[in-house]
Each structure stands twice: as C-alpha cells, then as structure tokens.
Backbone of each chain as nested JSON, in Angstrom:
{
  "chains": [
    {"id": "A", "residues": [
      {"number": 1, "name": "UNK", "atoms": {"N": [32.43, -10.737, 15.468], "CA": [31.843, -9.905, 16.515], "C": [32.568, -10.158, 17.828]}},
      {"number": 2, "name": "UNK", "atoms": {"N": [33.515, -9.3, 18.372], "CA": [34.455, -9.32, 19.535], "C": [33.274, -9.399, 20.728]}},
      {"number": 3, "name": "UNK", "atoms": {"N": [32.437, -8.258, 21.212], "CA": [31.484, -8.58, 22.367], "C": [30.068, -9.062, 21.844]}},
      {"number": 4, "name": "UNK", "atoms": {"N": [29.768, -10.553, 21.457], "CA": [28.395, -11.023, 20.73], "C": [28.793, -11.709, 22.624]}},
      {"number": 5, "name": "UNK", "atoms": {"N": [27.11, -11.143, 23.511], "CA": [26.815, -12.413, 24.366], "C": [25.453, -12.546, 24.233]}},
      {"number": 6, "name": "UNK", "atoms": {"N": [25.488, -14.059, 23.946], "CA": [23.793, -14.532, 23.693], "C": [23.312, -14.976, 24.548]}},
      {"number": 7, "name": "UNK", "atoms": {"N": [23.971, -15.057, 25.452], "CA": [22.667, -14.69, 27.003], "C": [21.462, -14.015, 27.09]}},
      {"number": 8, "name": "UNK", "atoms": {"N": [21.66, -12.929, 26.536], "CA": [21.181, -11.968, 26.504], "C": [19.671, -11.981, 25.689]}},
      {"number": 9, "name": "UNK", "atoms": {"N": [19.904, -13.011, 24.791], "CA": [18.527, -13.923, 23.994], "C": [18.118, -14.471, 24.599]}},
      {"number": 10, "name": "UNK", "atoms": {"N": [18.801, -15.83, 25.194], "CA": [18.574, -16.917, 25.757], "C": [17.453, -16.451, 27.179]}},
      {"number": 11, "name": "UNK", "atoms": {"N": [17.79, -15.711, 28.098], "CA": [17.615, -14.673, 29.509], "C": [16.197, -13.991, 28.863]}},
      {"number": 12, "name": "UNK", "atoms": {"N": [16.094, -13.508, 27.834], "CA": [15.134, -12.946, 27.214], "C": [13.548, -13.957, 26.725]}},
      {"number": 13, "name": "UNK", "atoms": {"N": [14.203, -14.597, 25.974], "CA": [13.135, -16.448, 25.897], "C": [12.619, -17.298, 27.094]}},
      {"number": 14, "name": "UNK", "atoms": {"N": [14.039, -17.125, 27.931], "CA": [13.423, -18.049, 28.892], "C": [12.466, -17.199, 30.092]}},
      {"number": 15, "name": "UNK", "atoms": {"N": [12.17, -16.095, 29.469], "CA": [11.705, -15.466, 30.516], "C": [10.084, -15.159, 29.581]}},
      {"number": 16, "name": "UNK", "atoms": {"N": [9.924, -15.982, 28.344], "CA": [8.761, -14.881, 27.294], "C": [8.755, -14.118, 27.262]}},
      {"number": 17, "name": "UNK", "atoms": {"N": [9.846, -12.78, 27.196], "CA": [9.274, -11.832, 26.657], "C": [9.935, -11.677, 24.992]}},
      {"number": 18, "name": "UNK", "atoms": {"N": [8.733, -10.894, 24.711], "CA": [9.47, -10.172, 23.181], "C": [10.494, -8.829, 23.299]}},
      {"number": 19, "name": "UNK", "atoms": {"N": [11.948, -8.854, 22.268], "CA": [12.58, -7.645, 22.095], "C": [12.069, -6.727, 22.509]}},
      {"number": 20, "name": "UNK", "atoms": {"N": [10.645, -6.732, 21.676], "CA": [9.699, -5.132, 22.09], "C": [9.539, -5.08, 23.734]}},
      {"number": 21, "name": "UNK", "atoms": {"N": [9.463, -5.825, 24.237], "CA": [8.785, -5.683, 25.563], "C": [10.049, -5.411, 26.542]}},
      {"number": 22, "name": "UNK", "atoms": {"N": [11.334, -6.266, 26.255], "CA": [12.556, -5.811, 27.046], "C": [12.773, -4.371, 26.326]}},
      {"number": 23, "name": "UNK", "atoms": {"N": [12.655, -3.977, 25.096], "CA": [13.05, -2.553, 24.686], "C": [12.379, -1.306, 25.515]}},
      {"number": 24, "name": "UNK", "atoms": {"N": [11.078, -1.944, 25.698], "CA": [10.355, -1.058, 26.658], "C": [10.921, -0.723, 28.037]}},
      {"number": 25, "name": "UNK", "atoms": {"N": [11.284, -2.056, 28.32], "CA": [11.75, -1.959, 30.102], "C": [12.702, -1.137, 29.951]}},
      {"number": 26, "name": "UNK", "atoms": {"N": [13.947, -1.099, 29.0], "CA": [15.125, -0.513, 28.536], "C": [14.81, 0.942, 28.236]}},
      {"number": 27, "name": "UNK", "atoms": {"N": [13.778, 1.152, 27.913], "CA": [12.96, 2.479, 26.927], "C": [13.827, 3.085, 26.229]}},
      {"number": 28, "name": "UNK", "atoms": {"N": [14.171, 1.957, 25.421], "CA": [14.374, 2.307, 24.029], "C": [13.72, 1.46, 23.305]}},
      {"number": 29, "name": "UNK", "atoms": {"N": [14.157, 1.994, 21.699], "CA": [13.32, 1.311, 20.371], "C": [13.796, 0.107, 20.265]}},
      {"number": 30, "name": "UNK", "atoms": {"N": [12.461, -1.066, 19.835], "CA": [12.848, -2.371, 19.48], "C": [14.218, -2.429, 18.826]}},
      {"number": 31, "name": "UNK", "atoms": {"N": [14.714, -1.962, 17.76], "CA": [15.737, -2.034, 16.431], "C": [17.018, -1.45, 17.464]}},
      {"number": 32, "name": "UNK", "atoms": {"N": [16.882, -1.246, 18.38], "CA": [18.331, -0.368, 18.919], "C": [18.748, -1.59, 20.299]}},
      {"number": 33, "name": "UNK", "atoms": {"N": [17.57, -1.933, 20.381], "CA": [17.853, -3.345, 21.569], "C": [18.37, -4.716, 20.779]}},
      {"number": 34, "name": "UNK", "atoms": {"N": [17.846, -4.855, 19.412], "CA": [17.897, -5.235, 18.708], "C": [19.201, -5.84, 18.312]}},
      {"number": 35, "name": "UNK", "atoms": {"N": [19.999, -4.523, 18.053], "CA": [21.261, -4.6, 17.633], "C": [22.422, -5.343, 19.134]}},
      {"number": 36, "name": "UNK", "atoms": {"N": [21.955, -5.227, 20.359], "CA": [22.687, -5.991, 21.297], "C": [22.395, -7.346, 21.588]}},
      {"number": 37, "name": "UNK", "atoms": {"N": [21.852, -7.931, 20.95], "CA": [20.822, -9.438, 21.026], "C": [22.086, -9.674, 19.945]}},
      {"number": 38, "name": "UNK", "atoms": {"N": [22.022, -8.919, 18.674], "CA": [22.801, -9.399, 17.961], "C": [24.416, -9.426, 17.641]}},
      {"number": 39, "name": "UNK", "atoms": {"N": [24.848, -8.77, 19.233], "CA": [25.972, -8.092, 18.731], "C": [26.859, -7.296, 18.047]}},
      {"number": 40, "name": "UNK", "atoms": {"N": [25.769, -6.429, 17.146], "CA": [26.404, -5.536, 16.481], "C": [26.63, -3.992, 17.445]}},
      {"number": 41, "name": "UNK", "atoms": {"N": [25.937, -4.215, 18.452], "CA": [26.301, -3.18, 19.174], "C": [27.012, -3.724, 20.587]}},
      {"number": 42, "name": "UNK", "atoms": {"N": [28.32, -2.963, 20.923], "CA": [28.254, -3.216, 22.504], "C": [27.381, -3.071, 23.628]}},
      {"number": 43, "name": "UNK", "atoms": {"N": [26.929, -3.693, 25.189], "CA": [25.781, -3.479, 25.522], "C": [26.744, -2.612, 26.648]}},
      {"number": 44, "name": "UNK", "atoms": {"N": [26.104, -0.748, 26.637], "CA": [26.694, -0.415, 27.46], "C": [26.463, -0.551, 29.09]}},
      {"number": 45, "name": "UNK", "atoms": {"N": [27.268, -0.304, 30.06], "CA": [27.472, -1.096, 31.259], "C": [25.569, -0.754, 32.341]}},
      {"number": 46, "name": "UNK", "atoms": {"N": [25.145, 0.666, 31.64], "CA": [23.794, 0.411, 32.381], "C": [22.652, 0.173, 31.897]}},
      {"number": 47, "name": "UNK", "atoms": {"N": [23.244, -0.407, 30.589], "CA": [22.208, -1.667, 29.915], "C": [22.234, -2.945, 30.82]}},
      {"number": 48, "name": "UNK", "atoms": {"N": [23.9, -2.912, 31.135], "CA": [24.112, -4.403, 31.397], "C": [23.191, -4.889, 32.674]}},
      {"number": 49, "name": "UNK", "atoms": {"N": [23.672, -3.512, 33.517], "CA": [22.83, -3.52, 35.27], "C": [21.28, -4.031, 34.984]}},
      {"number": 50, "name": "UNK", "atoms": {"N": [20.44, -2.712, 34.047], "CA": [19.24, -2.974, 34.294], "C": [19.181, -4.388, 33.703]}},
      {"number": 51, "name": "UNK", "atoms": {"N": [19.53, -5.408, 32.906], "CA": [19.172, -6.441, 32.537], "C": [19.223, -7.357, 33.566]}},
      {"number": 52, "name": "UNK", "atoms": {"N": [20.845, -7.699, 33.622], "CA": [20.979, -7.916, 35.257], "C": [19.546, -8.583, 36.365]}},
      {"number": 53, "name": "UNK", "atoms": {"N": [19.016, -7.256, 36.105], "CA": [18.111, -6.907, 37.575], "C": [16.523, -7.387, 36.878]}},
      {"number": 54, "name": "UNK", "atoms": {"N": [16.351, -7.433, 35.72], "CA": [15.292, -7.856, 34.977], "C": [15.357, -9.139, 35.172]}},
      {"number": 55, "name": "UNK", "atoms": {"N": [16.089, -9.62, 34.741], "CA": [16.606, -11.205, 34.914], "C": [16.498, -12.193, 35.961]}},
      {"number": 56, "name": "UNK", "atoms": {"N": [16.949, -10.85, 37.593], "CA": [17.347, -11.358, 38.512], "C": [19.003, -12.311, 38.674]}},
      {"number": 57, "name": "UNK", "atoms": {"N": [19.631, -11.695, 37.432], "CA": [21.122, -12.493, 37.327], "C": [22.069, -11.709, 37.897]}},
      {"number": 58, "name": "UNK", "atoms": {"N": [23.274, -11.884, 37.439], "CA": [24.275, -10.999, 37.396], "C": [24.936, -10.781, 36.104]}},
      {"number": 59, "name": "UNK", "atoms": {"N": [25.654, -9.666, 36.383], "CA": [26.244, -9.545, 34.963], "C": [27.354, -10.379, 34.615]}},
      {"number": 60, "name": "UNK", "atoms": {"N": [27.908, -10.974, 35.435], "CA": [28.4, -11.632, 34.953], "C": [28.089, -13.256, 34.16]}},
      {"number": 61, "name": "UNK", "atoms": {"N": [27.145, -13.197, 35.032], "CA": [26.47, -14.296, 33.697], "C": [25.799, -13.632, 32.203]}},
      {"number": 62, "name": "UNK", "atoms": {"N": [25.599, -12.749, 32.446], "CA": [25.433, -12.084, 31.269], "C": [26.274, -12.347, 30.147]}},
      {"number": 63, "name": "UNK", "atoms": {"N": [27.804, -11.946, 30.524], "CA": [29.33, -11.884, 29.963], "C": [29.435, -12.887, 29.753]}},
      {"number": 64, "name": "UNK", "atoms": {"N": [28.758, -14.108, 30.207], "CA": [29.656, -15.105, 30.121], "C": [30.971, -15.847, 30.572]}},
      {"number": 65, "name": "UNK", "atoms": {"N": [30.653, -15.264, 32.325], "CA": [31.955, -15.532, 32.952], "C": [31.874, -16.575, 34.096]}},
      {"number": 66, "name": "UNK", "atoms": {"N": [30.44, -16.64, 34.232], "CA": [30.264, -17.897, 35.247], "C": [28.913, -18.365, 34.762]}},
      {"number": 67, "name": "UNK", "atoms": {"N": [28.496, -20.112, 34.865], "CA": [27.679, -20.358, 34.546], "C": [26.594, -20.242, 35.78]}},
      {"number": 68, "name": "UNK", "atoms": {"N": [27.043, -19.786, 36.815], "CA": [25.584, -19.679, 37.767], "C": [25.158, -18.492, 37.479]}},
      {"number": 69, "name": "UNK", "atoms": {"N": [23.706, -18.978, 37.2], "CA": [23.039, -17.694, 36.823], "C": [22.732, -17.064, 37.804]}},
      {"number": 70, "name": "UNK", "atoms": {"N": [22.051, -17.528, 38.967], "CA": [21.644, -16.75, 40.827], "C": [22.273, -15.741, 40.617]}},
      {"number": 71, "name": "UNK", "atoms": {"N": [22.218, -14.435, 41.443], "CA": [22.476, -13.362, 41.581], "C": [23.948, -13.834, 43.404]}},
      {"number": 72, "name": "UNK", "atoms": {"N": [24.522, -13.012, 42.944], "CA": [25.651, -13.616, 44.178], "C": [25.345, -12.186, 45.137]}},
      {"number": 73, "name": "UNK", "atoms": {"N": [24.218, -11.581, 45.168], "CA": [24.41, -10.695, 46.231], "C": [23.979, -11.169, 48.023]}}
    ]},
    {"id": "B", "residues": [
      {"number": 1, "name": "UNK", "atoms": {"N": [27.635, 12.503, 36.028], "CA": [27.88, 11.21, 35.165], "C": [27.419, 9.903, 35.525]}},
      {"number": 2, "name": "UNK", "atoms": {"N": [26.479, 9.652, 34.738], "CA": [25.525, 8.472, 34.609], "C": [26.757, 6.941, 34.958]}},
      {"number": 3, "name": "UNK", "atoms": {"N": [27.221, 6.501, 34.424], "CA": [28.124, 5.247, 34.36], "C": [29.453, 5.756, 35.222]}},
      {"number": 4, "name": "UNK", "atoms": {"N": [29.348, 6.312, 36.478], "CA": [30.628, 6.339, 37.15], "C": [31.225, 5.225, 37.978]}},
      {"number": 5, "name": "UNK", "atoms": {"N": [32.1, 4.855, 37.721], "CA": [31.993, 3.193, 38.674], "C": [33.365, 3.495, 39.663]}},
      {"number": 6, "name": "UNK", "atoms": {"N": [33.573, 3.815, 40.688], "CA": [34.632, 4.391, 40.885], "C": [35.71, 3.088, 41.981]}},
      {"number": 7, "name": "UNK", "atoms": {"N": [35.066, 1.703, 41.479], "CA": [35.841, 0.77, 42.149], "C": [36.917, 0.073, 41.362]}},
      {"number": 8, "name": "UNK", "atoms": {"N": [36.749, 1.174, 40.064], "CA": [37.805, 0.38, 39.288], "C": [39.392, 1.385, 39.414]}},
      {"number": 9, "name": "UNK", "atoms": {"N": [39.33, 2.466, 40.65], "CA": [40.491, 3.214, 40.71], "C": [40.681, 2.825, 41.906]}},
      {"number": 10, "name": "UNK", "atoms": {"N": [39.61, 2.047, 43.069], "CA": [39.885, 1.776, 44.253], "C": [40.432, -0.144, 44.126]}},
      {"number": 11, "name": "UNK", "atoms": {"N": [40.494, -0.697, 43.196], "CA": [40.859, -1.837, 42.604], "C": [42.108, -1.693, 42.588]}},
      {"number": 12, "name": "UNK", "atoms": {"N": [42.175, -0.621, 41.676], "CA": [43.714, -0.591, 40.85], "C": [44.655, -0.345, 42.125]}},
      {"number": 13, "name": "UNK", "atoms": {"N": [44.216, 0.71, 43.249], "CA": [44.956, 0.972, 43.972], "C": [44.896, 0.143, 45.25]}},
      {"number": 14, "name": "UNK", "atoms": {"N": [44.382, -1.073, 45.242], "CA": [44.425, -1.776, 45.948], "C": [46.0, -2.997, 45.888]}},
      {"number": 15, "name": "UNK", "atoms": {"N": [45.46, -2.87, 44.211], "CA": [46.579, -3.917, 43.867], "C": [47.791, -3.466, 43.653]}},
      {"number": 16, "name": "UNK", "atoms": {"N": [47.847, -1.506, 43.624], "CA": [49.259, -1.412, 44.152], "C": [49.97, -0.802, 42.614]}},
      {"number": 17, "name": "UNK", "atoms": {"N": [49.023, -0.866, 41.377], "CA": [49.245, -0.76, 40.103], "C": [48.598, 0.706, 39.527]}},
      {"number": 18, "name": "UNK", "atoms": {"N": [49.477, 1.491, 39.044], "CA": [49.548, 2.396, 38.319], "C": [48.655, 2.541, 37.165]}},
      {"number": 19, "name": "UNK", "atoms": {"N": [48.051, 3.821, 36.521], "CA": [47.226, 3.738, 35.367], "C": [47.853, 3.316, 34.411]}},
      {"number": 20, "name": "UNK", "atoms": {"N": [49.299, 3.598, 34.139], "CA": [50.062, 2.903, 33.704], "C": [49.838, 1.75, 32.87]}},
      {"number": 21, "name": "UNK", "atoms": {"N": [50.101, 1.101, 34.098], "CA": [50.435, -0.613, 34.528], "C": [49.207, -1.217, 33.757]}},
      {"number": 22, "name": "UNK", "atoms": {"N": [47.966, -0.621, 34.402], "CA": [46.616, -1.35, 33.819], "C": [46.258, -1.064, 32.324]}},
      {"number": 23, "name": "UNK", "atoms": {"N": [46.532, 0.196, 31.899], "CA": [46.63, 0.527, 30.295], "C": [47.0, -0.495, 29.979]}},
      {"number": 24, "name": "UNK", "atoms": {"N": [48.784, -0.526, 30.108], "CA": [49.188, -1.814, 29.099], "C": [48.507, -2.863, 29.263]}},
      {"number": 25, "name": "UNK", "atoms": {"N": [48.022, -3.536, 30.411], "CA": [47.816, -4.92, 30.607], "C": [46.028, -4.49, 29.356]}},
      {"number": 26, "name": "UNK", "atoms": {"N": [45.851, -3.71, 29.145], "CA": [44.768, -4.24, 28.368], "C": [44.954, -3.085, 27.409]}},
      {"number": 27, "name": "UNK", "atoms": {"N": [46.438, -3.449, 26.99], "CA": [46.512, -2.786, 25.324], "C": [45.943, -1.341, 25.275]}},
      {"number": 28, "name": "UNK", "atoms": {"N": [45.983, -0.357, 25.799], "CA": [45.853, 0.929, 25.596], "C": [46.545, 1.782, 25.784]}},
      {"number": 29, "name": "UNK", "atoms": {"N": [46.276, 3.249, 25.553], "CA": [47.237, 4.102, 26.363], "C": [46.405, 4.459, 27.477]}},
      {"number": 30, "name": "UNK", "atoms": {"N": [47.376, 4.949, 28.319], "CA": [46.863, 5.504, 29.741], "C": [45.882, 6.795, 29.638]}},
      {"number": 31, "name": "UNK", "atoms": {"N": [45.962, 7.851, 28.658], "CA": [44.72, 8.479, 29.192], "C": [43.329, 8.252, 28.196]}},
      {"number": 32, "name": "UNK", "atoms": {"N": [43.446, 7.302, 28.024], "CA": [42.148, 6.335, 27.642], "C": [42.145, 5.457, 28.854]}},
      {"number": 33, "name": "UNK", "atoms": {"N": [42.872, 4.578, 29.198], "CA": [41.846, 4.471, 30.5], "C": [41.769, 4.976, 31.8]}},
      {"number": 34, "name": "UNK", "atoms": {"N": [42.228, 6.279, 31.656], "CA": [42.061, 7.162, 32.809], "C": [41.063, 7.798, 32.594]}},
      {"number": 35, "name": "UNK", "atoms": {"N": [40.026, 7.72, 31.461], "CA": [38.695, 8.023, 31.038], "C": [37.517, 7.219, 31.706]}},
      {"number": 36, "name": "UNK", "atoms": {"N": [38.186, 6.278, 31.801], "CA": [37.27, 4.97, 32.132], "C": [37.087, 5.482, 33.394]}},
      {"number": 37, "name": "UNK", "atoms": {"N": [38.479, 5.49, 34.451], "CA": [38.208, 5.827, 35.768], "C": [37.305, 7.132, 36.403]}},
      {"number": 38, "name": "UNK", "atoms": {"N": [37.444, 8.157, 35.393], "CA": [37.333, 9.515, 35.605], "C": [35.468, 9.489, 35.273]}},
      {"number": 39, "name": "UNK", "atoms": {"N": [35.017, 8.189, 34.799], "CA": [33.832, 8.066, 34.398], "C": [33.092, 8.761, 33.117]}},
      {"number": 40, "name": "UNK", "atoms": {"N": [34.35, 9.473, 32.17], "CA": [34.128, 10.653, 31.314], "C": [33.401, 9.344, 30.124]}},
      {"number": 41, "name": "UNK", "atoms": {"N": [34.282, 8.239, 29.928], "CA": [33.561, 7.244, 29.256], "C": [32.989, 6.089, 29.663]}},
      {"number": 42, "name": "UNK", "atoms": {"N": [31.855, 5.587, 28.84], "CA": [31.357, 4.608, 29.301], "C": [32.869, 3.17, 29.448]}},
      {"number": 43, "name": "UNK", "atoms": {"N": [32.567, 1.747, 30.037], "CA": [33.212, 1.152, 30.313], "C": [32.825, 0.138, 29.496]}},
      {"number": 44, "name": "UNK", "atoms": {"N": [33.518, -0.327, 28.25], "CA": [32.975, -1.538, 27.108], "C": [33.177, -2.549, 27.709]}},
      {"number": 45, "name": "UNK", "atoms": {"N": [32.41, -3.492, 27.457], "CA": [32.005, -5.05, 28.091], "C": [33.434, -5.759, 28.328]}},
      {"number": 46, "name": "UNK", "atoms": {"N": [34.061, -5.704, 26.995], "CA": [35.333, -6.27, 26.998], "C": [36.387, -5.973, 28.143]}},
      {"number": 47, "name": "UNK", "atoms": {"N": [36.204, -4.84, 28.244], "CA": [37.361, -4.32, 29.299], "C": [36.913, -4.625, 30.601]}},
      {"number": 48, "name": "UNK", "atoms": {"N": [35.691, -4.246, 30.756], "CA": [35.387, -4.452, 32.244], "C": [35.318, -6.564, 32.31]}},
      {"number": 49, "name": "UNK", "atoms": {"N": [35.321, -6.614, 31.496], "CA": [35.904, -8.528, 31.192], "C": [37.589, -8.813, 31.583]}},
      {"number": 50, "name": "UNK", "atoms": {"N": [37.982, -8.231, 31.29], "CA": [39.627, -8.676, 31.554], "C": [40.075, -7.499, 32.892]}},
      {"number": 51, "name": "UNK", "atoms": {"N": [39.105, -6.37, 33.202], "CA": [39.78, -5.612, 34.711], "C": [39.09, -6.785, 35.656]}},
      {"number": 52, "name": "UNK", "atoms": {"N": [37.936, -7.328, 35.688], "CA": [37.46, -8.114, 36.987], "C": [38.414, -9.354, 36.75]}},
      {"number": 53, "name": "UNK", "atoms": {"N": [38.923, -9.91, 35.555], "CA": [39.883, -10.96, 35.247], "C": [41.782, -10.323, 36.321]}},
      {"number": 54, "name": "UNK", "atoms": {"N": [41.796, -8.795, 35.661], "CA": [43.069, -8.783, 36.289], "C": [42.994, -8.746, 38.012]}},
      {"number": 55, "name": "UNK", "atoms": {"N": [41.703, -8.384, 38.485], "CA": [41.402, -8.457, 39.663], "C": [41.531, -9.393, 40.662]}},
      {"number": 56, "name": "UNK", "atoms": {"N": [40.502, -10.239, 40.065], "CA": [40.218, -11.594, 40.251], "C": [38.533, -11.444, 41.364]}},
      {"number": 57, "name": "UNK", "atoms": {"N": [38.185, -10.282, 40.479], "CA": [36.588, -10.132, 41.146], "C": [35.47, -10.461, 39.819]}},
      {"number": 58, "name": "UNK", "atoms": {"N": [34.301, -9.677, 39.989], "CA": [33.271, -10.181, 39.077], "C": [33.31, -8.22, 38.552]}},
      {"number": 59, "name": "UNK", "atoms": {"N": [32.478, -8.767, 37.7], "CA": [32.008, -7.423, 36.965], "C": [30.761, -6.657, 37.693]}},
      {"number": 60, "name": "UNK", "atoms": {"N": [29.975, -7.929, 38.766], "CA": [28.908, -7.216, 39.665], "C": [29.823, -6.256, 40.46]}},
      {"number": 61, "name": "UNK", "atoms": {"N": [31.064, -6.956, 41.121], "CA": [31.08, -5.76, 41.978], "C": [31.736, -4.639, 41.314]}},
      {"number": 62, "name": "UNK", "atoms": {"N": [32.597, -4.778, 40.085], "CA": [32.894, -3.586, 39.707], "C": [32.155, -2.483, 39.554]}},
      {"number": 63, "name": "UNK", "atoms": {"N": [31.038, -3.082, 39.335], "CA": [29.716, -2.347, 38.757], "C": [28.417, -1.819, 39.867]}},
      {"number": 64, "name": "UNK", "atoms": {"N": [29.304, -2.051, 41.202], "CA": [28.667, -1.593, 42.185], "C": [27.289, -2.798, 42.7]}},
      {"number": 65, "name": "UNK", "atoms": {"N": [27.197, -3.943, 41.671], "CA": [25.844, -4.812, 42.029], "C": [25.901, -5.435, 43.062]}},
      {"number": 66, "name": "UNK", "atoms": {"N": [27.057, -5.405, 43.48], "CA": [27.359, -6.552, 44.876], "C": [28.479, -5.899, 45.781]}},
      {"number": 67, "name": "UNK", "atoms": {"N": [28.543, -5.848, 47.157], "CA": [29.587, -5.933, 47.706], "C": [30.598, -6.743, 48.159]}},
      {"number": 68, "name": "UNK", "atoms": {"N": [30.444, -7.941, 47.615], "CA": [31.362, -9.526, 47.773], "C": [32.227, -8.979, 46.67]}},
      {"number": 69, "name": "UNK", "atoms": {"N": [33.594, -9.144, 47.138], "CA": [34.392, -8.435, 46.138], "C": [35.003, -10.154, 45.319]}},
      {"number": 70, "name": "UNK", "atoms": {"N": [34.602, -11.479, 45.741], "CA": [35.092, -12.642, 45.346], "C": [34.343, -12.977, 44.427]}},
      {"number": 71, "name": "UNK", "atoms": {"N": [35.121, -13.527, 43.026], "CA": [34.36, -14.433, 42.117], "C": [33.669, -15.1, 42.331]}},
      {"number": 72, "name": "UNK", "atoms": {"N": [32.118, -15.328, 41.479], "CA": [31.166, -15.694, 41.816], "C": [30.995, -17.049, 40.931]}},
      {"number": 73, "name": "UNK", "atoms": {"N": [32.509, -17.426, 40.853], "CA": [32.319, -18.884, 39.667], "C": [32.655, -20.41, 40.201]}}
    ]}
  ]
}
C-alpha cells in the first residue's frame, strides 16, 4: 500500500470516536471511510482538510511529515 | 471546482520551474500535472508529499490551511 497513513486511526482513537461517527462528520458511509483507515483507498485532499480540522492538526501530520501534531497556523 | 489549490502554480513559479520541470521531478508527463494545477483533478496524497518536499513548504500551505509558507518540522 503506497499511501497507507495510520494517523488517521491513531487521531481517530485518541480522540473516541468510532469510524461511524468520523464517517458522519465526513458524510459518508462507514465502509467508504473505512477503506482510508485502511489504505486501500487514497484520502482525497478535502478529506485530508476536513480531518485536519476535526483533529485540530495539520495535514501534514496526517502524511506523516512532521511529528508535531499542533496545528502551525 | 471543489479541490482547486492554486498555490501549487504560484510555487512552481516562484521557484522559477516549468510544468515541465515539475512533471519529471515526480515521474509524469506534463499534461497530467497540468491537471493538478488547472484543478481539473484531484491532488493524490503522494504528490502533494514530494511538491511541498520539492518546495520545501508543508502540505497545509499548499492546501491553503496556513499562510506560513515554512516547514512546520
């Protein structure tokens, strides 16, 4: 899996919620959020934002490109 | 168009580099990623991973989340 980031779990747990409940915020179906937790899908870029902003991160911690999670705005 | 990010043509032309130039540096042809710019396609994780890399910015600001155009690592 070329783009698997498990942040995206991890960001999800440490926050309690369930798939279902970020799928909601996302409004889409559990099984389609599903597939970006697991990497079988790429997460497209205004997936990436609204998570981002759910989170309170950046995307680039998302990616996996810096370990501070804080938002650098 | 939903996913238009239009700092990745004000990037490129910052640094002085051709659609060209940035195709190759991430293995494509040029009017594939003159798609990217034109906002006609979404922008896959990967790529917008190695344009804030050829930059030397984050993917927030590519993505419009921040106006600090400096790595946030």
């Amino acid at each position: 899996m070329d783009n698997y980031y498990p942040r995206i779990k991890d960001l999800r747990e440490d926050h309690d919620m369930t798939q279902q409940e970020v799928a909601e915020y996302l409004m889409m179906k559990q099984p389609q959020y599903s597939r970006y937790e697991r990497g079988i899908r790429d997460i497209p870029t205004d997936i990436l934002i609204k998570l981002a902003r759910l989170y309170k991160t950046t995307t680039d911690y998302i990616l996996g490109l810096t370990d501070n999670i804080s938002t650098n705005k």
